[in-house]
C-alpha positions as CSV (number, residue, x, y, z in Angstrom):
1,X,81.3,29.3,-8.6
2,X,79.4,32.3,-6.2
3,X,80.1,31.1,-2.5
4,X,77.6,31.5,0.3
5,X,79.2,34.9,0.8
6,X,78.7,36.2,-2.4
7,X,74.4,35.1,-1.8
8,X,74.6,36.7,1.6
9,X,75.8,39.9,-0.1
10,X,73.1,40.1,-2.8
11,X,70.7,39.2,-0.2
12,X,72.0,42.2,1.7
13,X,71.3,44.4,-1.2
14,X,68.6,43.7,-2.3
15,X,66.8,44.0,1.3
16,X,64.5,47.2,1.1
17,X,63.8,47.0,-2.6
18,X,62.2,44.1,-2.6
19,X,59.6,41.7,-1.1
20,X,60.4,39.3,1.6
21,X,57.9,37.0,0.8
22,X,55.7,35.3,3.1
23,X,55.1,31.2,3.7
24,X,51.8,29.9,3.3
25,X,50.2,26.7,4.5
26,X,47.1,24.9,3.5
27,X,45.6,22.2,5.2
28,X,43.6,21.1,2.4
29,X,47.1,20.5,0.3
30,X,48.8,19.0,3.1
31,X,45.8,16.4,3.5
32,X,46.0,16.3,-0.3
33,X,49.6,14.8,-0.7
34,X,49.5,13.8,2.7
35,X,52.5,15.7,4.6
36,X,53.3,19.6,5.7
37,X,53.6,21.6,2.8
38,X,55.0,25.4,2.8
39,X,54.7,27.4,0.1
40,X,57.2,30.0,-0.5
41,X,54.9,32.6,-2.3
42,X,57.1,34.5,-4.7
43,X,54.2,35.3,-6.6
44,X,53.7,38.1,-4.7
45,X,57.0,39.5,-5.6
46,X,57.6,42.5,-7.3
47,X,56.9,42.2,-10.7
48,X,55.0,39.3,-9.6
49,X,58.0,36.6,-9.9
50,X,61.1,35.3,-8.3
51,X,62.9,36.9,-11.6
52,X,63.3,40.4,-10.0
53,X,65.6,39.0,-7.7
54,X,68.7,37.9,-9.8
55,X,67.9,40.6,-12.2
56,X,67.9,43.3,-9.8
57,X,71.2,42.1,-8.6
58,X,73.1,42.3,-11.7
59,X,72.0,45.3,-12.7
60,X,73.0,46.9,-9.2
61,X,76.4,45.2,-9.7
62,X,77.0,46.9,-13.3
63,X,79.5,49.4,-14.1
64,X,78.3,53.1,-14.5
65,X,79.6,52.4,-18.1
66,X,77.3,49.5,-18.9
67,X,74.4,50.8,-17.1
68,X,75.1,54.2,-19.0
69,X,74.9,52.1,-22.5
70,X,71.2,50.6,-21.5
71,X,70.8,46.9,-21.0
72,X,68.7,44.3,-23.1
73,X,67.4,40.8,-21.6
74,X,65.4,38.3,-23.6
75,X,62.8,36.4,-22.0
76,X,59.3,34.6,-22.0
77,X,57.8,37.4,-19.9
78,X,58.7,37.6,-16.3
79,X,62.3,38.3,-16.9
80,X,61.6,40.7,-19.3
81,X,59.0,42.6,-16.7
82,X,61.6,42.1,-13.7
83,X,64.3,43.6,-16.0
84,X,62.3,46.8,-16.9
85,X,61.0,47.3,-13.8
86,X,64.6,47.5,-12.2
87,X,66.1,48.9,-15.1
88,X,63.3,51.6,-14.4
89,X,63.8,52.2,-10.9
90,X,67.8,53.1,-11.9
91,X,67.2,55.4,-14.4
92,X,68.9,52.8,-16.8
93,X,66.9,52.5,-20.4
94,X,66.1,49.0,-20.9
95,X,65.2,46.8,-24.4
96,X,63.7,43.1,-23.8
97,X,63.4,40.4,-27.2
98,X,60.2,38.6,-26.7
99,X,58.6,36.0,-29.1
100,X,55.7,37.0,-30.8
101,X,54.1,34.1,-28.9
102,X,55.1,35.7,-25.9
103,X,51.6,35.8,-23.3
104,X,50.2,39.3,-24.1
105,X,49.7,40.5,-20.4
106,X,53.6,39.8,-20.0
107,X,54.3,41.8,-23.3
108,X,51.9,44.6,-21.5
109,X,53.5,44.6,-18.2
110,X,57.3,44.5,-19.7
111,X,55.8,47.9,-21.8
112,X,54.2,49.6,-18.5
113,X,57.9,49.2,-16.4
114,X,59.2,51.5,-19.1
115,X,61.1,48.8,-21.4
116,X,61.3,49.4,-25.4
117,X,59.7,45.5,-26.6
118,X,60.9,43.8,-29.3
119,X,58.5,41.1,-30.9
120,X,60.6,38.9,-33.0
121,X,60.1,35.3,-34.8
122,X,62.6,32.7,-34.7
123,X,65.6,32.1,-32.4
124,X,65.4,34.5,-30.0
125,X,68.7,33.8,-28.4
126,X,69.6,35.0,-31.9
127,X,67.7,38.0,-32.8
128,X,68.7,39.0,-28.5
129,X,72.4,38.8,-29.8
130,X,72.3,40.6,-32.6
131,X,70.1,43.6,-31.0
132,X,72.7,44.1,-28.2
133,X,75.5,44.1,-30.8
134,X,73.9,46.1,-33.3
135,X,73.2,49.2,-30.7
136,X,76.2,47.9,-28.3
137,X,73.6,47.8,-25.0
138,X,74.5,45.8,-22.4
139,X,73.9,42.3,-22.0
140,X,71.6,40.4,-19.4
141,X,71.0,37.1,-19.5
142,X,68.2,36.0,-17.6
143,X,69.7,33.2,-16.0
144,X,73.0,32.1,-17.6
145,X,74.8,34.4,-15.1
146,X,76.8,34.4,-11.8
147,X,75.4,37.4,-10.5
148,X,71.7,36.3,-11.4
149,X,72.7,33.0,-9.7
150,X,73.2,34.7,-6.9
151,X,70.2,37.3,-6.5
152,X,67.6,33.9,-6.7
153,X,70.2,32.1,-3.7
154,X,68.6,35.1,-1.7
155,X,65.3,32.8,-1.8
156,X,67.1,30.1,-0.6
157,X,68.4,31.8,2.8
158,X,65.1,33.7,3.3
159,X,63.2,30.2,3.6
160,X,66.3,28.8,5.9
161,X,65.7,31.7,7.9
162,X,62.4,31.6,8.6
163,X,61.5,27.6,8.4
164,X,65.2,26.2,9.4
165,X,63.2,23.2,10.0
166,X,63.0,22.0,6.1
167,X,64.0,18.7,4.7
168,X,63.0,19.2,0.9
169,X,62.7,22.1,-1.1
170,X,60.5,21.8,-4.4
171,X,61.5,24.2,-7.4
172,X,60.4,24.6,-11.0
173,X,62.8,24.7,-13.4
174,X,63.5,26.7,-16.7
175,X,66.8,27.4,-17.8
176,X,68.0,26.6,-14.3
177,X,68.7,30.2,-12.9
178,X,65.8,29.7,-10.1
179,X,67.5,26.2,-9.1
180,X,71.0,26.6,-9.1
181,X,70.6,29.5,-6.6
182,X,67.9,28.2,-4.6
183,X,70.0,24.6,-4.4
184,X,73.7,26.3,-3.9
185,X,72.0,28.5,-0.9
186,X,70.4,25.4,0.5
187,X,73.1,22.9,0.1
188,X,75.6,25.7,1.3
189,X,73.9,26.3,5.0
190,X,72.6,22.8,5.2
191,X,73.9,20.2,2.8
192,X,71.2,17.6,4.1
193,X,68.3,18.8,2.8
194,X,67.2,17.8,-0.6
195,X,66.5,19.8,-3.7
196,X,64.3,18.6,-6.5
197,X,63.7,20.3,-9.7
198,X,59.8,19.9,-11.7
199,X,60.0,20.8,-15.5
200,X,57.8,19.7,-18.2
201,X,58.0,16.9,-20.5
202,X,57.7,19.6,-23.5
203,X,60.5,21.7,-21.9
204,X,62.7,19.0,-20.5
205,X,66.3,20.6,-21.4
206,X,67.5,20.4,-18.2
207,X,66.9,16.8,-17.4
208,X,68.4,15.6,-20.9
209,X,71.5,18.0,-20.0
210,X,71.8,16.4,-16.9
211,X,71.5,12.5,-18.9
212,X,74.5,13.9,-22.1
213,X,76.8,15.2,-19.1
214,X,76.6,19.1,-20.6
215,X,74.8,21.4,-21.4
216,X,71.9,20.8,-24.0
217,X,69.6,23.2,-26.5
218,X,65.9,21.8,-27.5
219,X,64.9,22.7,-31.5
220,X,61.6,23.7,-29.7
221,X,60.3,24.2,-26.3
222,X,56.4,24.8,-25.8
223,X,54.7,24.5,-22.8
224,X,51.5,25.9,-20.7
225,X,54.2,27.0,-18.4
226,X,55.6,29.0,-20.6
227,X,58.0,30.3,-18.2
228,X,59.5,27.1,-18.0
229,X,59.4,26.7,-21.5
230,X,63.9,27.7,-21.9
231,X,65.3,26.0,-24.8
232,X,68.7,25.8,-23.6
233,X,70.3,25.2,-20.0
234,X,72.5,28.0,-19.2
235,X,76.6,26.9,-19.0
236,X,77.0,28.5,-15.7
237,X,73.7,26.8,-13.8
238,X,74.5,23.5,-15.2
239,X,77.3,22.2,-12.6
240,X,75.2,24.0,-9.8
241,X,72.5,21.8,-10.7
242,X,74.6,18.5,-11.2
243,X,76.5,19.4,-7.9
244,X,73.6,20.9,-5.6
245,X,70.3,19.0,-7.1
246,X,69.3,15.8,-5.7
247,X,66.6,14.7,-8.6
248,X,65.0,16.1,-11.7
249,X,61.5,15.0,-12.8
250,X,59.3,15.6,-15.7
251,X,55.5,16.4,-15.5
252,X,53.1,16.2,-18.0
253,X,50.8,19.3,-18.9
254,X,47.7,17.7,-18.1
255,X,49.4,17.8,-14.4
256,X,50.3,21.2,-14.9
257,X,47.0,22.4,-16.1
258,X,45.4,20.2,-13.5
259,X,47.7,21.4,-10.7
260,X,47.2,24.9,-11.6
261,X,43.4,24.6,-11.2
262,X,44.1,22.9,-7.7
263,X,46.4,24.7,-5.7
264,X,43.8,27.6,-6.9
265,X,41.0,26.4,-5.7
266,X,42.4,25.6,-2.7
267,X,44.7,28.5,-1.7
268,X,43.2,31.0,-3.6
269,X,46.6,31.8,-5.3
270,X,46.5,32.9,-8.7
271,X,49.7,30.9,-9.6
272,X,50.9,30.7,-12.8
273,X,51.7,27.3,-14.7
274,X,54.8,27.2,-14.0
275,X,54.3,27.4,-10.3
276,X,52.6,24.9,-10.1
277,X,54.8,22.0,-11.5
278,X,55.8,21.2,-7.7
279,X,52.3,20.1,-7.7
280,X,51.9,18.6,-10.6
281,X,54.6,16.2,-9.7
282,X,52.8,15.7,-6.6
283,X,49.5,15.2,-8.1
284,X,51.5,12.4,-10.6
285,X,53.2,11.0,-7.8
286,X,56.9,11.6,-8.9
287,X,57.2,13.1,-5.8
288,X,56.4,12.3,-2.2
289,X,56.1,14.0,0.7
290,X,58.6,13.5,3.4
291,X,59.1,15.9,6.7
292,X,58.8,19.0,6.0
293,X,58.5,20.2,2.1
294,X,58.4,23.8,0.8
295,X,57.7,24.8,-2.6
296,X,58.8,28.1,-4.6
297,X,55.4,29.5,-5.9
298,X,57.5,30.9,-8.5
299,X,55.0,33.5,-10.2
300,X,51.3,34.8,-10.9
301,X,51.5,36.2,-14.4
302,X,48.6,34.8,-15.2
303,X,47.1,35.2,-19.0
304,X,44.0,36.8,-17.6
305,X,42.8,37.4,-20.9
306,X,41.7,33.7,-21.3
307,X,39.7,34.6,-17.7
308,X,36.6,35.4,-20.1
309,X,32.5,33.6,-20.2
């Protein structure tokens, strides 16, 4: 399990390559859900997600052998982007397995960091296997790993270093690489806070892991956050979440469409779905507000191509 040393070090190398995002506030939201609400805006990140951090951190902490073999992620979109931008900014060639589904501006952006894309049908966990065997690259999974574990932690002591003041920290959750960071840095520095994890009802692997007592996979996971849409919960995150989470909820993707359009309208964010289940959880009223609550904006890859008259 990565100790609070092991966050602090990733923190400490990833300072200068990437964003230290800022926290926002919004009166309107606070009157909204009625309570102070920070929002920790990693949409702003490089490659506009949270994913650059633990991705960035692996592949800084790979051999000169593995790195010298190229590396292969599979992803929804934003790991796959995060991946080939870092993978680009090391000289290190990079491959990403994407569904065919997959949103079209993340396929673009993945494409325009340098990364060879691979469209495939199926199980992707599957068709990510047998590329990286077949031309013997280099593995990275995009959240099933302690080093990735580790980068996303680095969001956990940046907010604890600038708001030390929190009670609650609100995450979205895929496969669980964002929240068992986040919850270990958290629960590490200051154990009484709470952490609570939002996924959606169509993508819910994480709460029915956490009901079987291991980890589970979904025959299919759809959702209009599609970067929350993991079919499996990684083997490594799950004890960090059973440990380090307080609560898991579901939300519906009327919230999430609903929340989306909100937190838009009155922050002017361009969130993506999957930043906004915090909200939608809030909107359903799953959640309450109590102190001081911040909320991991997780991404902005929006599908602007559906922006049309």
């Amino acid at each position: 399990m990565p100790t609070l040393e092991d966050i602090q070090q990733a923190a400490d190398q990833l300072q200068g390559r990437i964003h230290r995002t800022p926290i926002l506030t919004s009166s309107a939201l606070d009157e909204r859900f009625g309570g102070t609400l920070l929002l920790k805006a990693e949409l702003f990140q490089k490659t506009g997600s949270f994913k650059v951090r633990g991705l960035l951190t692996k592949l800084l902490r790979l051999s000169p052998e593995d790195r010298d073999r190229g590396v292969v992620t599979v992803s929804a979109g934003n790991a796959a982007g995060a991946l080939a931008w870092a993978a680009r900014n090391a000289g290190v060639p990079a491959t990403v397995v994407m569904a065919t589904t997959a949103v079209p501006a993340k396929i673009d952006a993945a494409r325009g960091y340098g990364a060879t894309v691979e469209l495939v049908e199926g199980d992707l966990m599957a068709q990510y296997e047998l590329i990286r065997d077949e031309r013997k690259l280099t593995g990275v999974h995009p959240f099933d790993d302690e080093d990735v574990i580790t980068g996303h932690g680095s969001l956990g002591l940046e907010l604890l270093e600038e708001r030390p003041d929190i009670d609650t920290v609100l995450v979205p959750i895929g496969g669980g690489g964002l929240i068992s960071g986040v919850a270990l840095a958290v629960k590490l520095v200051k154990p009484e806070i709470r952490v609570i994890g939002i996924e959606p009802e169509q993508a819910d692997v994480v709460s029915r892991s956490l009901a079987a007592g291991e980890p589970q996979k979904l025959p299919t996971a759809r959702s209009i956050a599609d970067g929350l849409a993991a079919p499996v919960c990684g083997t490594r995150n799950f004890p960090l979440i059973q440990q380090y989470v307080d609560t898991v909820v579901r939300v519906s993707e009327e919230a999430l469409l609903e929340a989306t359009r909100l937190v838009m309208s009155r922050t002017k964010l361009a969130l993506e779905p999957a930043a906004a289940a915090p909200f939608a959880a809030l909107l359903e009223g799953s959640i309450h507000l109590e102190g001081t609550t911040a909320s991991v904006v997780s991404g902005g890859n929006l599908d602007v191509s559906k922006l049309v008259l």
